[in-house]
C-alpha positions in Angstrom: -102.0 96.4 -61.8 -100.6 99.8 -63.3 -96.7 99.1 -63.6 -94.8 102.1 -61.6 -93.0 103.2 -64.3 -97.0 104.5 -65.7 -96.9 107.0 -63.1 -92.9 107.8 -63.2 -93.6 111.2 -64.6 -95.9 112.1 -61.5 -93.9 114.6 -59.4 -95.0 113.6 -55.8 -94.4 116.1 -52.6 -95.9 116.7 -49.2 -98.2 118.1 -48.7 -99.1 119.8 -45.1 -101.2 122.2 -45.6 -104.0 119.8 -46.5 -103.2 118.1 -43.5 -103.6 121.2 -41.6 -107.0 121.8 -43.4 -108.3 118.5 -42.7 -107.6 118.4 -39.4 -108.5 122.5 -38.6 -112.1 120.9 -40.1 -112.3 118.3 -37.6 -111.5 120.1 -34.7 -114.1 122.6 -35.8 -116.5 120.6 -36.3 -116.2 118.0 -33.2 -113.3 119.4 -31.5 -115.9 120.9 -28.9 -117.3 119.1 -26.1 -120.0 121.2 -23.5 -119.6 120.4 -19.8 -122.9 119.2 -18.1 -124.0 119.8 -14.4 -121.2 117.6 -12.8 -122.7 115.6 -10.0 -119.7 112.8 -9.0 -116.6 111.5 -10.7 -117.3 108.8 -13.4 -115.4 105.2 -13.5 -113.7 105.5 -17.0 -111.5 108.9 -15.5 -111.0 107.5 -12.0 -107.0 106.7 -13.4 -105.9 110.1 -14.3 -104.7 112.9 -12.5 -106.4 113.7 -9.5 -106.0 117.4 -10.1 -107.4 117.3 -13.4 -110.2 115.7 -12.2 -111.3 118.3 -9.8 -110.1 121.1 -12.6 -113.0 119.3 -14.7 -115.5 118.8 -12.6 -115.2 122.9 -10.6 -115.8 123.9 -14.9 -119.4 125.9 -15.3 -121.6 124.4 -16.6 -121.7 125.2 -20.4 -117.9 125.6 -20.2 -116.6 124.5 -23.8 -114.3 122.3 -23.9 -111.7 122.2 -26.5 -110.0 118.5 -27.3 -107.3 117.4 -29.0 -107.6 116.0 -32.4 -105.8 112.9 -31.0 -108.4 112.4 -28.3 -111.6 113.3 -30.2 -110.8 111.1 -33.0 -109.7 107.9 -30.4 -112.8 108.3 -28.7 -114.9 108.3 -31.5 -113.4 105.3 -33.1 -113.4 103.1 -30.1 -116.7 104.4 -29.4 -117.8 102.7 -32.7 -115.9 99.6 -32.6 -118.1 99.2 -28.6 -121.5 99.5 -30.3 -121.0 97.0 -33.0 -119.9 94.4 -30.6 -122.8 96.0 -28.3 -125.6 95.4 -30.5 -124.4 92.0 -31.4 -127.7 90.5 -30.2 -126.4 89.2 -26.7 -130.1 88.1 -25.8 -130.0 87.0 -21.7 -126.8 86.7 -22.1 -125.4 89.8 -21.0 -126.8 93.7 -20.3 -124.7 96.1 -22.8 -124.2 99.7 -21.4 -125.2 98.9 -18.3 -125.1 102.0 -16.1 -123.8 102.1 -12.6 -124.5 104.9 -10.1 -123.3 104.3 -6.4 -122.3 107.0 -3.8 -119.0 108.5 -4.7 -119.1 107.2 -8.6 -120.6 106.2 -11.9 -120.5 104.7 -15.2 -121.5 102.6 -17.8 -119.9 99.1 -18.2 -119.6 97.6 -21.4 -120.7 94.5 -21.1 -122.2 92.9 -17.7 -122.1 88.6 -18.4 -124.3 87.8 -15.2 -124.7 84.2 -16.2 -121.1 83.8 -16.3 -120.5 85.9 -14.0 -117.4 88.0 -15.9 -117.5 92.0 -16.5 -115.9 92.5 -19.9 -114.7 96.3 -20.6 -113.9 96.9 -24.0 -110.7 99.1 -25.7 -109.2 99.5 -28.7 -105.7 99.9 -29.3 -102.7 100.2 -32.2 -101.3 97.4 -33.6 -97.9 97.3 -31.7 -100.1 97.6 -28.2 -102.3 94.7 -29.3 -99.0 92.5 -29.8 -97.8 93.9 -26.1 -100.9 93.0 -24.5 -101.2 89.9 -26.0 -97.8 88.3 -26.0 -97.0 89.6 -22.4 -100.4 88.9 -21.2 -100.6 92.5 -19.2 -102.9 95.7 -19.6 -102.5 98.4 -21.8 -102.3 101.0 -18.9 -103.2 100.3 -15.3 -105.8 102.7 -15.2 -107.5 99.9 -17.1 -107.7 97.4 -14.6 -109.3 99.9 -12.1 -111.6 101.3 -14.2 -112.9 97.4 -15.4 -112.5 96.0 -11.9 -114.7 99.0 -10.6 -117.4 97.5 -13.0 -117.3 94.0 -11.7 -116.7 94.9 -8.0 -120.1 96.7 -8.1 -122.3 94.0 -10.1 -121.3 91.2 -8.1 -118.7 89.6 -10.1 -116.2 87.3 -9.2 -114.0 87.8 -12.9 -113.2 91.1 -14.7 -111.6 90.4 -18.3 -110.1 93.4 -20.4 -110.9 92.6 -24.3 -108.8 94.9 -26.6 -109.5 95.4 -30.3 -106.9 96.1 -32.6 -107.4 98.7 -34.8 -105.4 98.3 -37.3 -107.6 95.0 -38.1 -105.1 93.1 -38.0 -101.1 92.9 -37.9 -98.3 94.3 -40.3 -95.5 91.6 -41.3 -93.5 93.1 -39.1 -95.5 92.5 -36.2 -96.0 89.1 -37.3 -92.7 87.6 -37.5 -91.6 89.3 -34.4 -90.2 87.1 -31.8 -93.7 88.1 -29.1 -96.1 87.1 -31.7 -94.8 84.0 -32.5 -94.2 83.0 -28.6 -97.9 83.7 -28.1 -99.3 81.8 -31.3 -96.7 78.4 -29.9 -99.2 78.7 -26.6 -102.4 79.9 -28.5 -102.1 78.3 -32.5 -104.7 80.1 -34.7 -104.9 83.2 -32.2 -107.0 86.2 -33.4 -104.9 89.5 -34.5 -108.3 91.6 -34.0 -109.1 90.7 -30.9 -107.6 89.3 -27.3 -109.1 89.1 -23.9 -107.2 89.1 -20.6 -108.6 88.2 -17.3 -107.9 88.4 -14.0 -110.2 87.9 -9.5 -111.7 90.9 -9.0 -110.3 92.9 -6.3 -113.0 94.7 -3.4 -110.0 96.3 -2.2 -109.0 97.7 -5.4 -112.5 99.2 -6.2 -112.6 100.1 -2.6 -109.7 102.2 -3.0 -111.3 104.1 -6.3 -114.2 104.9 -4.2 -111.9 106.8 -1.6 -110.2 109.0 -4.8 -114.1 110.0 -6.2 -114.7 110.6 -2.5 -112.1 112.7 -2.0 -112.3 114.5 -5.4 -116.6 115.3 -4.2 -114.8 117.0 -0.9 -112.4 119.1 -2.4 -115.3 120.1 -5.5 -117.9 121.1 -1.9 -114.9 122.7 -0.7 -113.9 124.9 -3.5 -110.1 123.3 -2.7 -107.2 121.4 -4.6 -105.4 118.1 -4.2 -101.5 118.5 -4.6 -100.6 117.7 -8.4 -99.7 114.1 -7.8 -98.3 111.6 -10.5 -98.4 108.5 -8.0 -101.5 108.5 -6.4 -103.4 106.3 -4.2 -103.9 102.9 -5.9 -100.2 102.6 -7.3 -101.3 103.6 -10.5 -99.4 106.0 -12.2 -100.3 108.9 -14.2 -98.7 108.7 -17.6 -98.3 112.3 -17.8 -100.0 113.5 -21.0 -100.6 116.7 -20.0 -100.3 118.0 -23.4 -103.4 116.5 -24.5 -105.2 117.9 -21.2 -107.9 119.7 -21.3 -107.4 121.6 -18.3 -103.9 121.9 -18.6 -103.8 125.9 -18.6 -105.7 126.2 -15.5 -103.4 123.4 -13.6 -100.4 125.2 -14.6 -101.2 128.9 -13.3 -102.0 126.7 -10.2 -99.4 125.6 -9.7 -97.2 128.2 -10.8 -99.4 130.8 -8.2 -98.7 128.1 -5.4 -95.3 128.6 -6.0 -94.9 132.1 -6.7 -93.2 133.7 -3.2 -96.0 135.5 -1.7 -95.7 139.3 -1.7 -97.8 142.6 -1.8 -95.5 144.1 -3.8 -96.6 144.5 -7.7 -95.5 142.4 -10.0 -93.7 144.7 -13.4 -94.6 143.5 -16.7 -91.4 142.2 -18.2 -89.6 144.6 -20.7 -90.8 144.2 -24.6 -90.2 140.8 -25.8 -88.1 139.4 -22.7 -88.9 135.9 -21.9 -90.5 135.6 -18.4 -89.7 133.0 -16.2 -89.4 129.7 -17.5 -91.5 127.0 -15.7 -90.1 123.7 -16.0 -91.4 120.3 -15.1 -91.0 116.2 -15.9 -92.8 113.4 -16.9 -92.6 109.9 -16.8 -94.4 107.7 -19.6 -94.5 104.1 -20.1 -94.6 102.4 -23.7 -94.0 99.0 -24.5 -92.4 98.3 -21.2 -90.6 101.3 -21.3 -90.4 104.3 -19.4 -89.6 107.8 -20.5 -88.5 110.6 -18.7 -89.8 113.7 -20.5 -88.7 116.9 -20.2 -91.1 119.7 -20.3 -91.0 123.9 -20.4 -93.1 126.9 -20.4 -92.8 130.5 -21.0 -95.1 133.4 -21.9 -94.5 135.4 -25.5 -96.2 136.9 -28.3 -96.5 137.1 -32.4 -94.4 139.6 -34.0 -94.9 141.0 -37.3 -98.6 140.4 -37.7 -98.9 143.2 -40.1 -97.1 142.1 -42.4 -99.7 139.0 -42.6 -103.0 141.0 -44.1 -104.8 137.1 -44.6 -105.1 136.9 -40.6 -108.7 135.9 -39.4 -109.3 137.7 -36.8 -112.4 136.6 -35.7 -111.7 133.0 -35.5 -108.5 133.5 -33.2 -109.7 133.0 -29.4 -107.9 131.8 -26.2 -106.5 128.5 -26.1 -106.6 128.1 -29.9 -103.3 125.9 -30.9 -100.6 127.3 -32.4 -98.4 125.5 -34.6 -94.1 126.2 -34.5 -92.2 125.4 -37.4 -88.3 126.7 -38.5 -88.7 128.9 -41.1 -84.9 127.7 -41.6 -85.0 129.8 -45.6 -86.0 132.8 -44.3 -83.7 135.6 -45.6 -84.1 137.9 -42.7 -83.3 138.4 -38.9 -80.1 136.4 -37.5 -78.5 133.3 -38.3 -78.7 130.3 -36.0 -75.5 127.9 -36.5 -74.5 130.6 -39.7 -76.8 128.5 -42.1 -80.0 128.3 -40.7 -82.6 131.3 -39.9 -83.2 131.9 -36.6 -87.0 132.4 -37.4 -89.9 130.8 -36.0 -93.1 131.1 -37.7 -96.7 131.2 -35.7 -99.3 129.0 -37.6 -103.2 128.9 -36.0 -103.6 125.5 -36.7 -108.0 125.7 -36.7 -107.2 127.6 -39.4 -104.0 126.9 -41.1 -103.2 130.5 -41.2 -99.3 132.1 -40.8 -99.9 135.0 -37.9 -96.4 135.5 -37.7 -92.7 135.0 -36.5 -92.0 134.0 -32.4 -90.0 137.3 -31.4 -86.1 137.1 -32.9 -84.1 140.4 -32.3 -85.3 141.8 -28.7 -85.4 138.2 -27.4 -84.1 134.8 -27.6 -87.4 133.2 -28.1 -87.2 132.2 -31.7 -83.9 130.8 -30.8 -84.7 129.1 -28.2 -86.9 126.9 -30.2 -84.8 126.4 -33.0 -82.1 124.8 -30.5 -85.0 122.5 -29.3 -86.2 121.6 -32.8 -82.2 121.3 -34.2 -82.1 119.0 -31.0 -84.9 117.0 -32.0 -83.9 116.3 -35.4 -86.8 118.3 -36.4 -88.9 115.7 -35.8 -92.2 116.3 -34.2 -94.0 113.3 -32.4 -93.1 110.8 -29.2 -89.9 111.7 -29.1 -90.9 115.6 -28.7 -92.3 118.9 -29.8 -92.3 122.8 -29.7 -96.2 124.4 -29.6 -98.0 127.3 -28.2 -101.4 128.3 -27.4 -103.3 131.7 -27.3 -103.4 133.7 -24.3 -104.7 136.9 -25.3 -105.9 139.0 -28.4 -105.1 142.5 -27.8 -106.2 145.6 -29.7 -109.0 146.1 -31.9 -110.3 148.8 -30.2 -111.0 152.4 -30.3 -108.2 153.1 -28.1 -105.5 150.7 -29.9 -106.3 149.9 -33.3 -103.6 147.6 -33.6 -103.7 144.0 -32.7 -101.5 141.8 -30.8 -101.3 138.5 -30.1 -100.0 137.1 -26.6 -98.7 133.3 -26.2 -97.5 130.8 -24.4 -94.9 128.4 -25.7 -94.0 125.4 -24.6 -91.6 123.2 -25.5 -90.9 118.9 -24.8 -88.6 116.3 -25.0 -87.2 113.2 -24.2 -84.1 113.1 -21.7 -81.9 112.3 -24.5 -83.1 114.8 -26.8 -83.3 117.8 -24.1 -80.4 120.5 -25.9 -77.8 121.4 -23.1 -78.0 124.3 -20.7 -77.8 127.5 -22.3 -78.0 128.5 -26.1 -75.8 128.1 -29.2 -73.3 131.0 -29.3 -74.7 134.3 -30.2 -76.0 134.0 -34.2 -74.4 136.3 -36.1 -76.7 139.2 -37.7 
C-alpha cells in the first residue's frame, strides 16, 4: 500500500472533457441501431408507450436509429450477463433463447424450464434496485411482469419467476447494513447479493390483455393512424415516462403538438429573430424505490448564436437530432448579468463531438436566461433530479446562396416538482 501522503503533491481536478470524449466515442461507434422490416410488436416492448410503439414500427426500413448512451450501454451489459447464464450447459433441462412467434407478437424468452414447468426472464439491475426487489419481494417495473408472464402464458407454464442480477456484483456497506437488507437475510440467512428470483401463477388474462395492445398497435401501423399518447394504458401498467431517452421522442412531440395546434388556413409567420416560440409543456410521473415523482417537462425552438467566433466547429459531423450539451458559462465576461454575479450565458456543446458551437441566444431573447434560472434552480446539478439539453433541428447555410451557417435547436428543459423555478424570470439582469 502507497501511504496518501506519497501522492499529496498530485494536484487532482475533473475532468469532463474526457468524459465527453469517451462517451462521443461510444455513441459513435454503437450509438446507431438500423431498423429492420417491422412485421408485429415484440414481447420485451409490449410495456412502454403505446405511441412510441407505433412511431417505431411506421420507421422505414433502414431508418437509423440514434440511442442514448444510457440505453445502449444497459442493453449491452445485460445482454452479456443473459448469455453467460445462457450457455451455462442447461442440457434437457431448459431451451435458452427460445423464440416465440404467435399472431399479434414475438420474442425470445430467456430461459424456458419445461420439466419444471417455470419461465425464468432474466434482468439486471443497480445495486439499490436489487435490495428493493429483494427485500420488498416486488418487480423492478411492471412492465416486467408482462413481458415474463407473456413468455410462460404462451409455453404452457403454470409459474413465471423474474431473476434479477445485480450489477454492481454485489452490495456497498451501505446497502448492507440497511434496515431492508437485513429484514430479508432474518427470512433468507446466507441470501445471495448477485442474484434473486421472484415468482409468481401465471396470468392467461394478463397475456391476453398484451395480445389486445400488439393487436391494436398492427391496426393502427395497416392504418397509417395513431393511438392517443397514453401514460396509463390498458393492463394498469404505467408508463414511467422516460421520454428523454426515447428514440422517437421528436416525432411524438410535433404530433402532438400539430394535434393541438388550432386548425387554420391562415400562414403561420416565422417568429421575429431570436424570440422564443411557444413553449410546450407537459408532466411525468416516475416511480423509484416506491416513490413517485412528478416531473416537470418544457420545450421550445431556438438556435446557436455566435458560431463564428468558434473556427474549430465540425461541420460535417453536426446532423439532426445530434445532442447538444447546456452548461452556465457562469465566468463569461460578456453579455448581461443574471442575479448581478453570474453570466447570463449558455454555451452549446455537440456532445458526439465535444465541440463548443456557441452561446443559446442572450440579448434579443430570454433564452439563455431562461436556462440559467432552471439550472440556478437545480442546484446546477444535472441527473434524476433534472436537466437542461437540446437537440439539432436544422443546419442552415453552406450554400452558394448563404455562405454562412446557422444552427437551429430545440431546448428542452426538466425537473422535479420541487425543483421547477417559479412562474416568470428573475428581474431583468442588469447589462
Amino acid at each position: 500500500m502507497i501511504p496518501t501522503e506519497k501522492i499529496a503533491h498530485l494536484v487532482i481536478r475533473h475532468d469532463p472533457a474526457l468524459v465527453q470524449l469517451i462517451e462521443g466515442k461510444l455513441i459513435e461507434a454503437y450509438g446507431f441501431d438500423v431498423t429492420s422490416a417491422w412485421t408485429k410488436p415484440r414481447a420485451s416492448g409490449i410495456g412502454d408507450c403505446e405511441l412510441a410503439l407505433v412511431f417505431k414500427a411506421l420507421l422505414p426500413e433502414g431508418t437509423v436509429i440514434r440511442k442514448h448512451l444510457r440505453n445502449f450501454l444497459s442493453t449491452r451489459m445485460g445482454t452479456f450477463i443473459h448469455e453467460l447464464i445462457q450457455n451455462a450447459n442447461w442440457g434437457d433441462e431448459a431451451i435458452a433463447e427460445d423464440e416465440i412467434d404467435r399472431e399479434f407478437m414475438r420474442g425470445h424468452s430467456d430461459l424456458f424450464m419445461k420439466q419444471a414447468g417455470i419461465e425464468p426472464d432474466l434482468k439486471t439491475v443497480f445495486a439499490d434496485d436489487f435490495v428493493d426487489v429483494a427485500a420488498n419481494c416486488r418487480p423492478q417495473k411492471n412492465s416486467h411482469v408482462v413481458q415474463a408472464n407473456w413468455y410462460a402464458v404462451m409455453h404452457g407454464c403454470k409459474r413465471v419467476a423474474l431473476v434479477y442480477i445485480n450489477r454492481n456484483l454485489k452490495l456497498t456497506d451501505h446497502l448492507r447494513r440497511s434496515q431492508a437488507w437485513q429484514t430479508y437475510l432474518r427470512q433468507y440467512p446466507g441470501a445471495s447479493e448477485t442474484m434473486v428470483a421472484i415468482a409468481f401463477d401465471a396470468d392467461p388474462r394478463l397475456a391476453a390483455a398484451a395480445n389486445r395492445k400488439a393487436k391494436r398497435i398492427i391496426e393502427h401501423v395497416a392504418a397509417g393512424t395513431l393511438p392517443e399518447y397514453d401514460p396509463l394504458p390498458e393492463m394498469l401498467v404505467p408508463y414511467k415516462g422516460e421520454c428523454h431517452f426515447c428514440e422517437v421522442r421528436q416525432l411524438c412531440l410535433e404530433a402532438r403538438e400539430r394535434k393541438a395546434a388550432p386548425k387554420s388556413s391562415a400562414p403561420v409567420e416565422d417568429p421575429a429573430p431570436y424570440e422564443i416560440p411557444q413553449v410546450v409543456t407537459w408532466h411525468n410521473l416516475t416511480q423509484e424505490n416506491g416513490k413517485t415523482t412528478r416531473l416537470f417537462w418544457q420545450n421550445w425552438k431556438s438556435k446557436v448564436v455566435g458560431t463564428t467566433h468558434h473556427d474549430a466547429i465540425p461541420w460535417d459531423r453536426l446532423q439532426s437530432g445530434d445532442r447538444l450539451d447546456l452548461e452556465w458559462d457562469q465566468q463569461n465576461p460578456d453579455g448581461p448579468r443574471f442575479l448581478e454575479k453570474f453570466a447570463q450565458a449558455i454555451q452549446v456543446i455537440h456532445r458526439p463531438t465535444a465541440a463548443i458551437l456557441g452561446h443559446l441566444p442572450s440579448t434579443k431573447s430570454a433564452t439563455a436566461g431562461k436556462v440559467c434560472w432552471h439550472l440556478y434552480h437545480l442546484g446546477l446539478l444535472d441527473g434524476r433530479n433534472g436537466e437542461a439539453f437540446a437537440l439539432i433541428t436544422e443546419i442552415t447555410g453552406g450554400t452558394e446562396d448563404k455562405a454562412n451557417r446557422g444552427i437551429n435547436l430545440e431546448v428542452t428543459l426538466c425537473a422535479a416538482d420541487g425543483l421547477v423555478p417559479p412562474d416568470g424570470l428573475p428581474p431583468p439582469p442588469s447589462a
